[in-house]
Backbone as XML, in Angstrom:
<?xml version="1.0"?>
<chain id="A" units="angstrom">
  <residue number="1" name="UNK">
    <atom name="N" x="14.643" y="7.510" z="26.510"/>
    <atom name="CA" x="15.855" y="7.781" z="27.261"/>
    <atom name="C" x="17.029" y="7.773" z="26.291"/>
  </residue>
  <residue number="2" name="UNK">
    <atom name="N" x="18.054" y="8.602" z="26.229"/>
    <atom name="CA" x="19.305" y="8.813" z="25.663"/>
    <atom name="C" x="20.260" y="8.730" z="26.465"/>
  </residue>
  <residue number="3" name="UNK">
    <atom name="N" x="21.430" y="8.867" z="25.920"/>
    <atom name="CA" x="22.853" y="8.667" z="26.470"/>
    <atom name="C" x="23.921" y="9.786" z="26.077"/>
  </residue>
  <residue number="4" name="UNK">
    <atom name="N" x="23.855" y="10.779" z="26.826"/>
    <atom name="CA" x="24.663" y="12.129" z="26.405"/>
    <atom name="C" x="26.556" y="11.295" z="27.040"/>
  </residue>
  <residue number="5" name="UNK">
    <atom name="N" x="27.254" y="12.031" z="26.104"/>
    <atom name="CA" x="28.494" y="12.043" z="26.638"/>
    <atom name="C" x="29.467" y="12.690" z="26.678"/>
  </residue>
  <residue number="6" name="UNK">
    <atom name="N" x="30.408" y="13.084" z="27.715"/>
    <atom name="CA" x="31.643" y="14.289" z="27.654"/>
    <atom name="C" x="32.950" y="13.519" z="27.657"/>
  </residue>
  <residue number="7" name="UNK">
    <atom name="N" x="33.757" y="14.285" z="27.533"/>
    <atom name="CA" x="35.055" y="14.587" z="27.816"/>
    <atom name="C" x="35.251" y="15.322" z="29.287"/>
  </residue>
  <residue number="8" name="UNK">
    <atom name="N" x="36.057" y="14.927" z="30.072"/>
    <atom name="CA" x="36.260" y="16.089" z="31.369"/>
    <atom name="C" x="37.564" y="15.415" z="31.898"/>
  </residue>
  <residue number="9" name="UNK">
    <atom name="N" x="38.072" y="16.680" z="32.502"/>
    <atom name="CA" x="39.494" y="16.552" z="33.391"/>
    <atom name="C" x="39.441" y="16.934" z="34.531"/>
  </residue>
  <residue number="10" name="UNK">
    <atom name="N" x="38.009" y="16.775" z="34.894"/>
    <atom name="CA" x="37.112" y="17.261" z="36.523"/>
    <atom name="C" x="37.510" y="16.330" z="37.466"/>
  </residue>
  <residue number="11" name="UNK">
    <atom name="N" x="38.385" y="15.769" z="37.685"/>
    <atom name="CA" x="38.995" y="14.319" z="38.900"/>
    <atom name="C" x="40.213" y="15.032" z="39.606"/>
  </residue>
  <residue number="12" name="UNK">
    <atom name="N" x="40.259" y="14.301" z="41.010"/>
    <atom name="CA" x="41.967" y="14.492" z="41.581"/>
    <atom name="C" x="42.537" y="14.348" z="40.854"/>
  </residue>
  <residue number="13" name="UNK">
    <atom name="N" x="42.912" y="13.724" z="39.871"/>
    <atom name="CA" x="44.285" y="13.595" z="39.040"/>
    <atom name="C" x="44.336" y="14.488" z="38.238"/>
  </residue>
  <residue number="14" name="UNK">
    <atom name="N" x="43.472" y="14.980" z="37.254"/>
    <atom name="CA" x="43.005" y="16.106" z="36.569"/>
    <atom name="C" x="43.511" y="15.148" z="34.987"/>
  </residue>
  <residue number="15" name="UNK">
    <atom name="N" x="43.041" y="13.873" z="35.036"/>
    <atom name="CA" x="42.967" y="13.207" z="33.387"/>
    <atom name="C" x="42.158" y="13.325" z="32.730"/>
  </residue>
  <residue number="16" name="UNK">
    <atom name="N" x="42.185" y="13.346" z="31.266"/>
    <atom name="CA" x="41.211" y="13.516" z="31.079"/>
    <atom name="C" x="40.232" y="11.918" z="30.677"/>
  </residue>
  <residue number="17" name="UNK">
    <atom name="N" x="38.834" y="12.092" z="31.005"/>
    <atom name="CA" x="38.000" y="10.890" z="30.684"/>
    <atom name="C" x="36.796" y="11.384" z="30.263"/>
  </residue>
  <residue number="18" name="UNK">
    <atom name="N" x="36.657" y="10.352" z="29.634"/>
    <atom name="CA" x="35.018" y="10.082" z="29.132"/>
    <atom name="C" x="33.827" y="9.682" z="30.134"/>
  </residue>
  <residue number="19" name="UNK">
    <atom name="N" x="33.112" y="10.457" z="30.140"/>
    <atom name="CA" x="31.974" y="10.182" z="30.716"/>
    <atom name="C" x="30.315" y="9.986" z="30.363"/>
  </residue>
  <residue number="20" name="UNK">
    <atom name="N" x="29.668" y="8.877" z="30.561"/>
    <atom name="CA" x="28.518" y="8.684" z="29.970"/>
    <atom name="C" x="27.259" y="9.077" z="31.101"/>
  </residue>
  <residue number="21" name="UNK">
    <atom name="N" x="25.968" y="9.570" z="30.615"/>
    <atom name="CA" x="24.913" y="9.458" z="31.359"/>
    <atom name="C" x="23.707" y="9.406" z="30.968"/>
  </residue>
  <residue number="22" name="UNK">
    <atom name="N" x="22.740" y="9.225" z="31.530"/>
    <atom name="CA" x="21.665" y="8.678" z="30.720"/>
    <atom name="C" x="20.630" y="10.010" z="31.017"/>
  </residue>
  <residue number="23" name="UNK">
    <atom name="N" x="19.980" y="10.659" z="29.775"/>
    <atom name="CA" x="19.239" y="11.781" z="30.306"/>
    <atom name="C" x="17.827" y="11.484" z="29.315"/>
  </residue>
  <residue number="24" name="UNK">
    <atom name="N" x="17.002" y="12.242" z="29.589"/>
    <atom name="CA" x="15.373" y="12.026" z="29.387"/>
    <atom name="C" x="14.964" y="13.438" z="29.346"/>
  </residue>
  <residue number="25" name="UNK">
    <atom name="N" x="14.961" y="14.427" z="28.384"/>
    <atom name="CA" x="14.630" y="15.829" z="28.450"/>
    <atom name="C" x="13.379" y="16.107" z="28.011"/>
  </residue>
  <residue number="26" name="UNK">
    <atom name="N" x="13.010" y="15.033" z="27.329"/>
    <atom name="CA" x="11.241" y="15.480" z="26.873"/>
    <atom name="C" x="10.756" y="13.909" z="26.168"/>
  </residue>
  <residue number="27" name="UNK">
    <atom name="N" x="9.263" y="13.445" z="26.317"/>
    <atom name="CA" x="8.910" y="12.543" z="26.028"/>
    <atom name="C" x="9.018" y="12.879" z="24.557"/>
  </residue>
  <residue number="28" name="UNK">
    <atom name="N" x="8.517" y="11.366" z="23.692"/>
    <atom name="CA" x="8.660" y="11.271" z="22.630"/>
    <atom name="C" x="7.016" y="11.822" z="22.307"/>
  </residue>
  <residue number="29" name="UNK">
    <atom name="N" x="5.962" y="11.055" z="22.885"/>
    <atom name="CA" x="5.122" y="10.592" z="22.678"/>
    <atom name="C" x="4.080" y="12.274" z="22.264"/>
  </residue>
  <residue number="30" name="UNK">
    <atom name="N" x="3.549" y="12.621" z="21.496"/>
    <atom name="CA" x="2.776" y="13.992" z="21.095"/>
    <atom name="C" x="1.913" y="14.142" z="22.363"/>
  </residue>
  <residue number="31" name="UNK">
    <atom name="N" x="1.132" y="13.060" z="22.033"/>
    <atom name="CA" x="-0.077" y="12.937" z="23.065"/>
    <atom name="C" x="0.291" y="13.396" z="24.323"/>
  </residue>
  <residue number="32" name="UNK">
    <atom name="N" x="1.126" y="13.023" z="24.985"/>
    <atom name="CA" x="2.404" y="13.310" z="26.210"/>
    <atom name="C" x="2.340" y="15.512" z="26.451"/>
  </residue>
  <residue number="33" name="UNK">
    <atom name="N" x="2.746" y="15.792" z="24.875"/>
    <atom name="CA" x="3.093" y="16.939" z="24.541"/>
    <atom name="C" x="1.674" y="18.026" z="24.726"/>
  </residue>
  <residue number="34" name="UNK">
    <atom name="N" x="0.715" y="17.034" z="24.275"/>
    <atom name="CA" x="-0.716" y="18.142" z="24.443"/>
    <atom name="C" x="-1.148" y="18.302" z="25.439"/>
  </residue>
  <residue number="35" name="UNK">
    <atom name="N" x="-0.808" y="17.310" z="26.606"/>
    <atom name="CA" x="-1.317" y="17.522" z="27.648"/>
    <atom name="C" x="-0.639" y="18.580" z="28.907"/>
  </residue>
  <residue number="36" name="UNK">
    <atom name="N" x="0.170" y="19.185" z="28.201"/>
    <atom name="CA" x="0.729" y="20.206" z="28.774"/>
    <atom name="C" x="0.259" y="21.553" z="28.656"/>
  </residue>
  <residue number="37" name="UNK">
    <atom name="N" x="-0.038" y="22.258" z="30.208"/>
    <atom name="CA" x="-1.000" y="23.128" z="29.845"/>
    <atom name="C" x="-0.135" y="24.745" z="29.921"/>
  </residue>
  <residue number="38" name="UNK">
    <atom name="N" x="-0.600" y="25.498" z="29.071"/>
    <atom name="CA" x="0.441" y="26.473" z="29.124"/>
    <atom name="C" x="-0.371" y="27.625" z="29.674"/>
  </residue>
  <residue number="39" name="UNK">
    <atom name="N" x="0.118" y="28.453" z="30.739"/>
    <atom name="CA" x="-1.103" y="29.241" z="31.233"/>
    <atom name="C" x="-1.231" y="30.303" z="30.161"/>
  </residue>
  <residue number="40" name="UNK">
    <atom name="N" x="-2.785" y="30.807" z="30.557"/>
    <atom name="CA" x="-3.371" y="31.909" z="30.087"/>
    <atom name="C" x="-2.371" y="33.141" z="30.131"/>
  </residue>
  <residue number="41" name="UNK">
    <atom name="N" x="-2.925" y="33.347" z="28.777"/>
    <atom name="CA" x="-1.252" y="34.962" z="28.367"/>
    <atom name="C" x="-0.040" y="34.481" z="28.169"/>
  </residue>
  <residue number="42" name="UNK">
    <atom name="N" x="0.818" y="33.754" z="28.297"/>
    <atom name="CA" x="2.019" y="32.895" z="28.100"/>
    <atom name="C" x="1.675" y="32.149" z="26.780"/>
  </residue>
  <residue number="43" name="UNK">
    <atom name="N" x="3.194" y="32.103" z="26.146"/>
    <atom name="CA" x="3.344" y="31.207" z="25.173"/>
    <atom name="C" x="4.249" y="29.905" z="25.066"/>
  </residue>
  <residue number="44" name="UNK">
    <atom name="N" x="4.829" y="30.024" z="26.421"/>
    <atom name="CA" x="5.900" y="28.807" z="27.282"/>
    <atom name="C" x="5.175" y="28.016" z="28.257"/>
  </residue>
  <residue number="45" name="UNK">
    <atom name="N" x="5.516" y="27.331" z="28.550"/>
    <atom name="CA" x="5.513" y="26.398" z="29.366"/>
    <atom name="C" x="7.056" y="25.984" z="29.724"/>
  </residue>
  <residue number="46" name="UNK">
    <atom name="N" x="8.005" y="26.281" z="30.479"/>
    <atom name="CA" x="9.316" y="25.418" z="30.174"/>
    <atom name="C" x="9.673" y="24.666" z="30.539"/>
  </residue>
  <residue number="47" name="UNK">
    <atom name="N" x="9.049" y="23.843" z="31.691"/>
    <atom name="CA" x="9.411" y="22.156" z="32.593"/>
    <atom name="C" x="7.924" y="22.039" z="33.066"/>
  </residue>
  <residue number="48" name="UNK">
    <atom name="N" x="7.582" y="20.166" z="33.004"/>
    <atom name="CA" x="6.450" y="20.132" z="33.022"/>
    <atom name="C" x="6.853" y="18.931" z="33.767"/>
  </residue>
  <residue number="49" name="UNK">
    <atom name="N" x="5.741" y="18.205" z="34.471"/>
    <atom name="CA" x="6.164" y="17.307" z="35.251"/>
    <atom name="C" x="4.729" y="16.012" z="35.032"/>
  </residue>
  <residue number="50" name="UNK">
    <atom name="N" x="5.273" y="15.093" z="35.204"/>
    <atom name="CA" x="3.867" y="13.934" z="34.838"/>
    <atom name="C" x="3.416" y="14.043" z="35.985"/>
  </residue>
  <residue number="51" name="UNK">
    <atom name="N" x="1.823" y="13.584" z="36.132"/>
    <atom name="CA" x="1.014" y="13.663" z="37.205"/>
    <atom name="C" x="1.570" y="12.147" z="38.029"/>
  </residue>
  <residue number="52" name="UNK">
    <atom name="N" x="2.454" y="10.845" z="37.640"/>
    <atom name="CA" x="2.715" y="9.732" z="38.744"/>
    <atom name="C" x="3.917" y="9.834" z="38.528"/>
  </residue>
  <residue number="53" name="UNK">
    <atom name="N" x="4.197" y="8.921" z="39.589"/>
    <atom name="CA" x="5.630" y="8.247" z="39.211"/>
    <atom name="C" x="5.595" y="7.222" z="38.394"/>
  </residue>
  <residue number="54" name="UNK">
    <atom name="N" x="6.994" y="6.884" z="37.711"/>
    <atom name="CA" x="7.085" y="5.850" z="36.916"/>
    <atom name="C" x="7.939" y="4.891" z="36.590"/>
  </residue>
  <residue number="55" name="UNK">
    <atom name="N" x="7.923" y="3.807" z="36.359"/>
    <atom name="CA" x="9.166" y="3.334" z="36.196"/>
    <atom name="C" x="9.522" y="3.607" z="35.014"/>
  </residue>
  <residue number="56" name="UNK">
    <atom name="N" x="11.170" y="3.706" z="34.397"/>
    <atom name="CA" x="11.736" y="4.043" z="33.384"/>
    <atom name="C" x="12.430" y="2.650" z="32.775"/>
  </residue>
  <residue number="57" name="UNK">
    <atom name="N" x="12.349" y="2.541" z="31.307"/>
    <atom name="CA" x="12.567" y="1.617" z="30.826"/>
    <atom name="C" x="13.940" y="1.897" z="29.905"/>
  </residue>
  <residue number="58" name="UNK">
    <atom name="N" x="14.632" y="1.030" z="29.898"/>
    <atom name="CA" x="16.015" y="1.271" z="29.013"/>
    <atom name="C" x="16.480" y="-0.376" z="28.396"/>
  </residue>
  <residue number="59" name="UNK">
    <atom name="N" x="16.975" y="-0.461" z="27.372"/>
    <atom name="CA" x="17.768" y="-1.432" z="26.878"/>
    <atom name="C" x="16.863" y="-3.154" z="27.053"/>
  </residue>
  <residue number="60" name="UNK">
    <atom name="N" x="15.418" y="-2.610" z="27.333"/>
    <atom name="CA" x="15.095" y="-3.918" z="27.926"/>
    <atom name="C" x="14.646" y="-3.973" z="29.006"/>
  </residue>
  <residue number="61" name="UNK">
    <atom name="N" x="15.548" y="-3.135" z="30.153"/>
    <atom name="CA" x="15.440" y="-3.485" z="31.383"/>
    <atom name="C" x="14.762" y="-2.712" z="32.149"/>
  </residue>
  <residue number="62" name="UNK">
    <atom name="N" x="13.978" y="-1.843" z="33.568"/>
    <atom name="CA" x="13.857" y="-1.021" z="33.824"/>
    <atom name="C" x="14.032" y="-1.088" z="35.182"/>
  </residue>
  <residue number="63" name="UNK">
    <atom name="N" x="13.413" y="0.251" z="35.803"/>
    <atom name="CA" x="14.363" y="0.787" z="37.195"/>
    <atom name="C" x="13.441" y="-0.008" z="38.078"/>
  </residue>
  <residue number="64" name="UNK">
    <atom name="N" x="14.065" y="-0.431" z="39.367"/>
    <atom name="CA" x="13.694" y="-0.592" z="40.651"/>
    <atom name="C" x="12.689" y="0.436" z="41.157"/>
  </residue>
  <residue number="65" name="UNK">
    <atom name="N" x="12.696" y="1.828" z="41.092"/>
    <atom name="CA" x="11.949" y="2.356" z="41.761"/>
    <atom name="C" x="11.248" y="3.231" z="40.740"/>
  </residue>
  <residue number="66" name="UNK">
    <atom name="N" x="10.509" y="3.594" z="40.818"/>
    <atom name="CA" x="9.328" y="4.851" z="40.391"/>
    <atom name="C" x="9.803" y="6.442" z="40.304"/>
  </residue>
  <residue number="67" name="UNK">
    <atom name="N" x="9.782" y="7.017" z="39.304"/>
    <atom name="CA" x="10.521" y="8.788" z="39.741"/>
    <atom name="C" x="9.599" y="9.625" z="38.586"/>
  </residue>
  <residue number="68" name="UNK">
    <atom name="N" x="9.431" y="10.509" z="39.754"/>
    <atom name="CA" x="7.958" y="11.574" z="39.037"/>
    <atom name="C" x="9.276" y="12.615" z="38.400"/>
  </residue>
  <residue number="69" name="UNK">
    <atom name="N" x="9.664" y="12.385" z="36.603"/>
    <atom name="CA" x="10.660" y="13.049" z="36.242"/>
    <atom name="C" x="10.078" y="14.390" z="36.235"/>
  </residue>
  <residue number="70" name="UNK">
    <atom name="N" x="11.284" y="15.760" z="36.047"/>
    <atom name="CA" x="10.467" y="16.954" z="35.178"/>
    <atom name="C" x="11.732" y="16.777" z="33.987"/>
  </residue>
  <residue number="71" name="UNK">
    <atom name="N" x="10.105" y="17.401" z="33.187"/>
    <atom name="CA" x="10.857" y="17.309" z="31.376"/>
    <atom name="C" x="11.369" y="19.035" z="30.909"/>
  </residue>
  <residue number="72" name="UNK">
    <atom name="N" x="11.689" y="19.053" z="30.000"/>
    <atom name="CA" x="11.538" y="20.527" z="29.218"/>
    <atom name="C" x="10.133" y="20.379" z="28.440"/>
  </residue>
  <residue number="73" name="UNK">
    <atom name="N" x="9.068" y="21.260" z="28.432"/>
    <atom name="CA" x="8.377" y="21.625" z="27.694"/>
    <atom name="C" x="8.261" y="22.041" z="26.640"/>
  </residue>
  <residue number="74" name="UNK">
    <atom name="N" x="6.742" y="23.059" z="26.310"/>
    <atom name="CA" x="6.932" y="23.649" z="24.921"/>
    <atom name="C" x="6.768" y="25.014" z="25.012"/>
  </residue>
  <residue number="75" name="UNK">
    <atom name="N" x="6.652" y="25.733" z="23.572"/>
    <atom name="CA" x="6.477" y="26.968" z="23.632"/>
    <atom name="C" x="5.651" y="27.198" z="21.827"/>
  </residue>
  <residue number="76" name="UNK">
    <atom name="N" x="4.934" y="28.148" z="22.049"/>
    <atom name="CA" x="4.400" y="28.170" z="21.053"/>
    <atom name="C" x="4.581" y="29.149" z="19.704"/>
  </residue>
  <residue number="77" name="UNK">
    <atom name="N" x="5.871" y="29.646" z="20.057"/>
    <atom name="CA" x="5.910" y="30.827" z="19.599"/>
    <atom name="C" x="7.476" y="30.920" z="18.749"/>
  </residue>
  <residue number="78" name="UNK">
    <atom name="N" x="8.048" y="29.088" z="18.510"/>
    <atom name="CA" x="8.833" y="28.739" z="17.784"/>
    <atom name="C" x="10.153" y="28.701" z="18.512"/>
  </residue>
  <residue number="79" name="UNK">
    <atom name="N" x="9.915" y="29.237" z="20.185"/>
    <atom name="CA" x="11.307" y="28.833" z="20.477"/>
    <atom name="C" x="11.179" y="27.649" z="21.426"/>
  </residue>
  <residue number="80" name="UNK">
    <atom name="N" x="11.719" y="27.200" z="21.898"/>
    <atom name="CA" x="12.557" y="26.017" z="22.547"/>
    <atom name="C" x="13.112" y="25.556" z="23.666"/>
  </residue>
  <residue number="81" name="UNK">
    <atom name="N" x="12.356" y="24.619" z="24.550"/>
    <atom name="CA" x="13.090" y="24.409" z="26.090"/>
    <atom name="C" x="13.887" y="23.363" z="26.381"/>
  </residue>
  <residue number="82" name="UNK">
    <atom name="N" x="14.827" y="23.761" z="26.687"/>
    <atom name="CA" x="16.093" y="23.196" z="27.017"/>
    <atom name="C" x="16.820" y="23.288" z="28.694"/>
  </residue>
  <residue number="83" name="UNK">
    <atom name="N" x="17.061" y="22.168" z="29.259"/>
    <atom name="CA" x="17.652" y="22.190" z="30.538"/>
    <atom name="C" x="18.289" y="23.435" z="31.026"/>
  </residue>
  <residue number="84" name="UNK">
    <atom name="N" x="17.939" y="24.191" z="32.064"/>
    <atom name="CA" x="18.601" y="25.215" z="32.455"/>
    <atom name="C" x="19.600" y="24.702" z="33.635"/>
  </residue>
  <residue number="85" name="UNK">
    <atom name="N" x="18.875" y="23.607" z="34.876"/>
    <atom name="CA" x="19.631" y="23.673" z="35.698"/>
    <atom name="C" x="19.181" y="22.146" z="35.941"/>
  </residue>
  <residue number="86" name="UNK">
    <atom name="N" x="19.886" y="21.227" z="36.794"/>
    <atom name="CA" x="20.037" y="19.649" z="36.644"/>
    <atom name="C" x="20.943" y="18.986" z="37.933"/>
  </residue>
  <residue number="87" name="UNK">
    <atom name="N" x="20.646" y="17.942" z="38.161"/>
    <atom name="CA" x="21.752" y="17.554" z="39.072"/>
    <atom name="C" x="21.790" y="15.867" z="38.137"/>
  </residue>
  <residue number="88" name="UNK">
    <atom name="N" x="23.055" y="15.158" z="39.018"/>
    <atom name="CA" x="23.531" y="13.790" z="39.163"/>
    <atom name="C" x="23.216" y="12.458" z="39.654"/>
  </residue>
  <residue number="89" name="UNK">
    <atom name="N" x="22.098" y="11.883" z="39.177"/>
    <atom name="CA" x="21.446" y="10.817" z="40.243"/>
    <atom name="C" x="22.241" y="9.522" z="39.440"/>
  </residue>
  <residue number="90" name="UNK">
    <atom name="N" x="21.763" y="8.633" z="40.802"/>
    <atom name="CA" x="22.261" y="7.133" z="40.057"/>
    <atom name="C" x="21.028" y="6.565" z="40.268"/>
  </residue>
  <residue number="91" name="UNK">
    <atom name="N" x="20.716" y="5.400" z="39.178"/>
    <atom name="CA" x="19.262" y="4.847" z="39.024"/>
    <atom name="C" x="19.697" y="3.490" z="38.822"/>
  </residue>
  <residue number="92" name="UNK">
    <atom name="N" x="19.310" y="2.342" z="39.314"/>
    <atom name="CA" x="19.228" y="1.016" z="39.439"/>
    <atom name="C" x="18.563" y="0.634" z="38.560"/>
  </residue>
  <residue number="93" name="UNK">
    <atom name="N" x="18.580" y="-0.462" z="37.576"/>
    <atom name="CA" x="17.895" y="-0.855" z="36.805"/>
    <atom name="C" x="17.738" y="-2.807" z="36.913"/>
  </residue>
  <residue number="94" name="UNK">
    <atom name="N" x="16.439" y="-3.217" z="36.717"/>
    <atom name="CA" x="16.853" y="-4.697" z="36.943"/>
    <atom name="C" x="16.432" y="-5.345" z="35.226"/>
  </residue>
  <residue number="95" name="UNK">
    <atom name="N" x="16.948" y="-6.575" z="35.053"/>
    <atom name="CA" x="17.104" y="-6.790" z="33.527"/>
    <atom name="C" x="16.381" y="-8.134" z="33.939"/>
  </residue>
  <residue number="96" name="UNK">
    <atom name="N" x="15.221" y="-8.889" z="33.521"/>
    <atom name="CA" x="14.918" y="-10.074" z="33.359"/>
    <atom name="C" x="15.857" y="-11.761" z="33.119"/>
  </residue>
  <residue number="97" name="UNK">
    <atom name="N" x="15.757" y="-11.844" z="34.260"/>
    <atom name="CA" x="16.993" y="-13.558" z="34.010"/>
    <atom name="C" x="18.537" y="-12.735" z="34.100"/>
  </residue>
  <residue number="98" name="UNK">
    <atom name="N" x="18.753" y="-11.606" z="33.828"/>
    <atom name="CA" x="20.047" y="-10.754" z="33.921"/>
    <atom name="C" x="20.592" y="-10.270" z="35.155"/>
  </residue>
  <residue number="99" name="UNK">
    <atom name="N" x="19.728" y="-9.472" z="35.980"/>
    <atom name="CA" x="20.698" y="-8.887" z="37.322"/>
    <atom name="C" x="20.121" y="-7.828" z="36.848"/>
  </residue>
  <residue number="100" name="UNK">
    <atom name="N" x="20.911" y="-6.719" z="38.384"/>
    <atom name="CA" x="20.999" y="-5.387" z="38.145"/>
    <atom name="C" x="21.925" y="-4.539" z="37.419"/>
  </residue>
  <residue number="101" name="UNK">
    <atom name="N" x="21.936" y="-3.649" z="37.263"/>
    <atom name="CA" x="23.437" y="-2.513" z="36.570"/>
    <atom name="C" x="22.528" y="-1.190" z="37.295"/>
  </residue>
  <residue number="102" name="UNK">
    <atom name="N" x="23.594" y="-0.396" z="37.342"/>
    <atom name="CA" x="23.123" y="1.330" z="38.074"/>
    <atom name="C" x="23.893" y="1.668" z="36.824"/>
  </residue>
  <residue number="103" name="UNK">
    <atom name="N" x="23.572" y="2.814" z="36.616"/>
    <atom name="CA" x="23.915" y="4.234" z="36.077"/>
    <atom name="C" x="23.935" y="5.418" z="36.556"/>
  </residue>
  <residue number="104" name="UNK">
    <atom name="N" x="24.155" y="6.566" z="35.632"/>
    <atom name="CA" x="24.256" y="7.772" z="36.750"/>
    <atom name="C" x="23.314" y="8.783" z="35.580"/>
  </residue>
  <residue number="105" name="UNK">
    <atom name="N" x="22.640" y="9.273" z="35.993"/>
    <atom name="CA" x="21.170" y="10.070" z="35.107"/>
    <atom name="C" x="21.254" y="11.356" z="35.456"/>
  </residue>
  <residue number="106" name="UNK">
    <atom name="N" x="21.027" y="11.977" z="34.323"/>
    <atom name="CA" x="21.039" y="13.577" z="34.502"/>
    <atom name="C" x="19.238" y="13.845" z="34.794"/>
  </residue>
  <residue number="107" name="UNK">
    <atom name="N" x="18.885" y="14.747" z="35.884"/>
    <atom name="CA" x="17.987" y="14.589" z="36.669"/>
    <atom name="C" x="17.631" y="16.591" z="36.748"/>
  </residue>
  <residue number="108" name="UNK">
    <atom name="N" x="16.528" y="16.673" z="35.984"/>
    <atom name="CA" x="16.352" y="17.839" z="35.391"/>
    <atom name="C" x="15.621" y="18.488" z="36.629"/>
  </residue>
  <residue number="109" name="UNK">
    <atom name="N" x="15.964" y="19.816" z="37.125"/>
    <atom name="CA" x="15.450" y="20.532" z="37.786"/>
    <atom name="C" x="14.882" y="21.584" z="37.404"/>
  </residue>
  <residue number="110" name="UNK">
    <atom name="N" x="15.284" y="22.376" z="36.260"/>
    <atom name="CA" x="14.437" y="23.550" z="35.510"/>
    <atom name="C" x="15.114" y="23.447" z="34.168"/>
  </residue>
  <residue number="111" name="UNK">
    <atom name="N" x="14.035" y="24.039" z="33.386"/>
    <atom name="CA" x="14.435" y="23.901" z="32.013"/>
    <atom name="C" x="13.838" y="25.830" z="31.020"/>
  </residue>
  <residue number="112" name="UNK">
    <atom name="N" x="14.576" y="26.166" z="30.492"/>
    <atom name="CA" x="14.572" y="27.661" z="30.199"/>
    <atom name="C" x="14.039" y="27.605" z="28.187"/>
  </residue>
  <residue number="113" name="UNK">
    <atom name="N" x="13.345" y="28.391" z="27.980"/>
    <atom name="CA" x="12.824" y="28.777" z="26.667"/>
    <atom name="C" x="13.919" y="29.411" z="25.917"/>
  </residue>
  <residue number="114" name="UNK">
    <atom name="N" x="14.253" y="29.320" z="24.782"/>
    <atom name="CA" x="15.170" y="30.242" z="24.384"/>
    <atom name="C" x="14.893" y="30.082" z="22.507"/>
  </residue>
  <residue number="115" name="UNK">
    <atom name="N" x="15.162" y="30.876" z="22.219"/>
    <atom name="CA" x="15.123" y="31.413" z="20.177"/>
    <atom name="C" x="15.901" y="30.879" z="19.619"/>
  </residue>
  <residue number="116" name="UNK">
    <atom name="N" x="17.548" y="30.399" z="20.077"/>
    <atom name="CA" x="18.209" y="29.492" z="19.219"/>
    <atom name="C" x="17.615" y="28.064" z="19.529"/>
  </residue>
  <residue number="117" name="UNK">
    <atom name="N" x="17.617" y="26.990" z="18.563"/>
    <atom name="CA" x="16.968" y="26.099" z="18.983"/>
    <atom name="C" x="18.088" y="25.463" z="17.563"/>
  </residue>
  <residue number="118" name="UNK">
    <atom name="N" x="18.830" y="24.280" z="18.416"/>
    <atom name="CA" x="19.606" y="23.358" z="17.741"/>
    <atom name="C" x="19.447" y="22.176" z="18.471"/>
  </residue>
  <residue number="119" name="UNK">
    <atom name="N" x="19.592" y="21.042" z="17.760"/>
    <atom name="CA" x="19.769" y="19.720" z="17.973"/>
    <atom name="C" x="20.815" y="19.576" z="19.036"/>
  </residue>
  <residue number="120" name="UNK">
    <atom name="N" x="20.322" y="18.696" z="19.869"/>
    <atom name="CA" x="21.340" y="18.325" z="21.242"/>
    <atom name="C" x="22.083" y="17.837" z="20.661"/>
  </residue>
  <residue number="121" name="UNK">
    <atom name="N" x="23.756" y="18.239" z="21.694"/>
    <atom name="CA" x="24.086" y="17.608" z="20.936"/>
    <atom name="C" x="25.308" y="17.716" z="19.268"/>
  </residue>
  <residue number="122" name="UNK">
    <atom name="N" x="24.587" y="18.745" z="18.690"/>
    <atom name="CA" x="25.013" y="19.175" z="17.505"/>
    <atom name="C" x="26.285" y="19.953" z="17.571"/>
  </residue>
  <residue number="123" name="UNK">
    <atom name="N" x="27.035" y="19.465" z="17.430"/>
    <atom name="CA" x="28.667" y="20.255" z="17.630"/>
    <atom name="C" x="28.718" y="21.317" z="16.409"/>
  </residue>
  <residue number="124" name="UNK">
    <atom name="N" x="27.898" y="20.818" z="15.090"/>
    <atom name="CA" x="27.993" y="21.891" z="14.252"/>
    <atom name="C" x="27.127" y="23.104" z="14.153"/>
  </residue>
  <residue number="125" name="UNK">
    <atom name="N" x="26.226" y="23.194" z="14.717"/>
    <atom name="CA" x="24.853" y="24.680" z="15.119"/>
    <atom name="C" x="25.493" y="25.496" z="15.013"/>
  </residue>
  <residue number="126" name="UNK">
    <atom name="N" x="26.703" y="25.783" z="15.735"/>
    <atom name="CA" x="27.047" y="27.178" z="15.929"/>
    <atom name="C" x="27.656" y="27.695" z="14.565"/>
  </residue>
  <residue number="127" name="UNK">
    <atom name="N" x="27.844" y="26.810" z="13.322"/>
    <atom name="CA" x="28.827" y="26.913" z="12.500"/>
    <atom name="C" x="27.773" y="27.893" z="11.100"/>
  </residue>
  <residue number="128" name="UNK">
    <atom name="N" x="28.464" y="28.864" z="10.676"/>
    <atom name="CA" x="27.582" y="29.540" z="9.441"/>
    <atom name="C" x="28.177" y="29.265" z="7.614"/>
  </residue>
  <residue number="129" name="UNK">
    <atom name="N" x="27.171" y="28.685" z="7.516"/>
    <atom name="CA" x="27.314" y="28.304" z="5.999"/>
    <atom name="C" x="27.548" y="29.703" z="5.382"/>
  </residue>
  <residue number="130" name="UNK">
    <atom name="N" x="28.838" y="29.174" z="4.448"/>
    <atom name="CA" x="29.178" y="29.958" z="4.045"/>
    <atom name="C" x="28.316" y="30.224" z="2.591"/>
  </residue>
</chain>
């Protein structure tokens, strides 16, 4: 799990603030990665989903409830899946001898293949060495 963050002036007041959220776009784990099956004739796969639910672990602590995430996948053909479309959840987390804390999680609904392929994230990708 990561922690993406913006800038936005998206409020009634129209200030601007910082905003944090916690997102999960693809496991770490390879093993995770092979078991994704890419159909026959295709070289994508672009959102894949685990067969249970699960609890999610962060900082130590993890969630109250169970959530069958979808990830971005793979592709075999050197390009790259990345979130296409997403919504806003909040997720409860309980911490041992600590309590609870919620957050608010970016909660992936489809995820799209594409040929540029840069680091999330990377403010400099778009930039060409001179």
């Amino acid at each position: 799990i990561g922690i993406s963050s913006r800038v936005t002036n998206d409020n009634r007041k129209c200030e601007m603030k910082k905003e944090k959220r916690l997102c999960f776009i693809q496991p770490c784990l390879t093993n995770m990665l092979k078991k994704i099956k890419i159909p026959k004739g295709k070289t994508c796969q672009p959102t894949f989903q685990l067969p249970t639910a699960e609890k999610l672990a962060f900082s130590g602590c993890s969630t109250t409830q169970r959530y069958k995430l979808t990830f971005c996948g793979v592709c075999l053909d050197k390009r790259c899946c990345i979130p296409n479309k997403s919504k806003m959840i909040t997720v409860q987390f309980e911490c041992p001898n600590e309590g609870f804390f919620r957050w608010k999680m970016m909660w992936i609904t489809s995820c799209v293949c594409q040929r540029i392929c840069s680091a999330p994230g990377d403010i400099f990708s778009q930039l060409k060495l001179l």
